[in-house]
Every structure is written in C-alpha cells, then in structure tokens.
C-alpha positions in Angstrom: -9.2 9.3 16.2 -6.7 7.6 14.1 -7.4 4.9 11.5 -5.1 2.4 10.2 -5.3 1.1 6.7 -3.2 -2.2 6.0 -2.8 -3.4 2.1 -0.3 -5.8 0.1 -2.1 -8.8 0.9 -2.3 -11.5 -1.4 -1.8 -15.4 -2.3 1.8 -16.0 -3.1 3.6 -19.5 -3.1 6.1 -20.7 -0.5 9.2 -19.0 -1.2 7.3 -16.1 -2.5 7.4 -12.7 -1.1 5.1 -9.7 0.0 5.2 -6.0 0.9 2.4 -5.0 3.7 1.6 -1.5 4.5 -0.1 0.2 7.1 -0.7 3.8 6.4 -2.2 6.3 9.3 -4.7 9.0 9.1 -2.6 11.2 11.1 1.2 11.7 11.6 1.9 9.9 14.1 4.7 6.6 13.5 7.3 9.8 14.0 6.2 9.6 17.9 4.4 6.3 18.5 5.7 2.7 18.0 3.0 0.4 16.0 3.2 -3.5 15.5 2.1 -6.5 13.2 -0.3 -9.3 14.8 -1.4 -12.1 12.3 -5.0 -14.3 13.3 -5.0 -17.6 11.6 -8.0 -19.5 10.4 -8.9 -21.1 14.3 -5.9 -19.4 15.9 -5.5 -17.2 18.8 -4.1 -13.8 17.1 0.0 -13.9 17.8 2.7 -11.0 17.6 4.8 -10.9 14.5 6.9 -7.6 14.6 7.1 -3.8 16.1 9.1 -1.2 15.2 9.7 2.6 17.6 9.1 5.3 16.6 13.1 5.8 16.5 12.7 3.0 14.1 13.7 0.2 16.4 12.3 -3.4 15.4 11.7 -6.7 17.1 10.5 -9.8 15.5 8.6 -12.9 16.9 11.1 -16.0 16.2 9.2 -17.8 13.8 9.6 -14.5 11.1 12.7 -13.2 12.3 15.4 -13.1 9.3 12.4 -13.4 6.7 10.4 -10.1 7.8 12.1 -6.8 7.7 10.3 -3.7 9.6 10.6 0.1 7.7 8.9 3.2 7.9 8.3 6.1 5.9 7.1 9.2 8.3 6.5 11.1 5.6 4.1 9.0 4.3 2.6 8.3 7.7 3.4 4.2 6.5 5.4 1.1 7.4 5.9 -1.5 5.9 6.5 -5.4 6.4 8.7 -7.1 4.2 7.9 -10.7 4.0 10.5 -13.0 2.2 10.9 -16.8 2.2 6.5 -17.5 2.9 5.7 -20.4 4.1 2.3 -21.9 4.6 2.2 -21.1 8.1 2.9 -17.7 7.4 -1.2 -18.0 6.4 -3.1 -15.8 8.2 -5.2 -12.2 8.3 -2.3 -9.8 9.6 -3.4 -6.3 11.6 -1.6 -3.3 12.4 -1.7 -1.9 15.6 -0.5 1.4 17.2 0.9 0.4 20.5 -0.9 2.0 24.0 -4.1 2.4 22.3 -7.3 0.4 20.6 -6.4 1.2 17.0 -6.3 -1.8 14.5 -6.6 -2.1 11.2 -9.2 -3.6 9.5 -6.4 -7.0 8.4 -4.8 -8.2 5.1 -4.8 -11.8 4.4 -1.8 -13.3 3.1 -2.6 -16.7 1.9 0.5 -19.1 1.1 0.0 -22.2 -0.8 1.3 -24.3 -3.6 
C-alpha cells in the first residue's frame, strides 16, 4: 500500500506562482514514474505532467513552458513548479503513480484576480 500526499495548494493571482508536492509513503519515484492530473469545477479530470523514474518529463500543451517537473528520491517527493497561473490553471490537481490505483487526496490551486 502506498499513499500519496499532495500540498502547496493555494489562491494566487494570474501571473503568480506555486510549488506542488507529492510526497510517498514508501520509496518508490526512484523505480516508478508518477504524474499530475488537475479536475476542474464541472470538468472531466485532464493530464498535466509525468515525469520517469529516470527523471524524464512530459507536459500537456496548455502548461508546457510554465510547469517544470523535479524529484527529490530521497525525500520520496516531486514537485510541480507552476509559473505564469492563469485562471484556467483553476482546478483540484492529483498525483498519481502510474500502473496502479494510487491518488492523492488533491490540492486546489485557485487563480483569480
């Protein structure tokens, strides 16, 4: 059983920035790749990033050059730089370890003027 803890959420305003993390119970973003999904209010819930466990990233278009993907093994985290919000960016965003059920519980980032 692994559990998945996301923080950093917050209301910012457009242009602002925010630092999600997703921290593990167990060791295990040193062997397994994870990813970020974001669910907004009446929305289906969409892909925003991954990132291998060799530390590979992908981004979904609408983030990609305003998100950055990082991991810290050690700490059993990574983390999701988010630079340049915009309101759409509004939404509750989950971690997921890829291949298996494990989410975490969300985050919302909330961006508004």
């Amino acid at each position: 059983q692994v559990q998945l803890v996301e923080s950093g959420g917050g209301s910012v305003q457009p242009g602002g920035s925010l630092r999600l993390a997703c921290t593990a119970s167990a060791t295990i973003f040193s062997i397994a790749a994870m990813d970020w999904y974001r669910q907004a209010p009446g929305s289906q819930r969409e892909f925003v990033a991954r990132i291998t466990s060799g530390g590979l990233t992908d981004y979904a278009d609408s983030v990609k050059g305003r998100f950055a993907l990082s991991k810290n093994d050690a700490r059993n985290t990574v983390y999701l730089q988010m630079n340049n919000l915009k309101p759409d960016d509004t939404a509750v965003y989950y971690c997921h370890l890829i291949g298996s059920n494990y989410w975490g519980q969300g985050t919302l980032v909330t961006v508004s003027s």
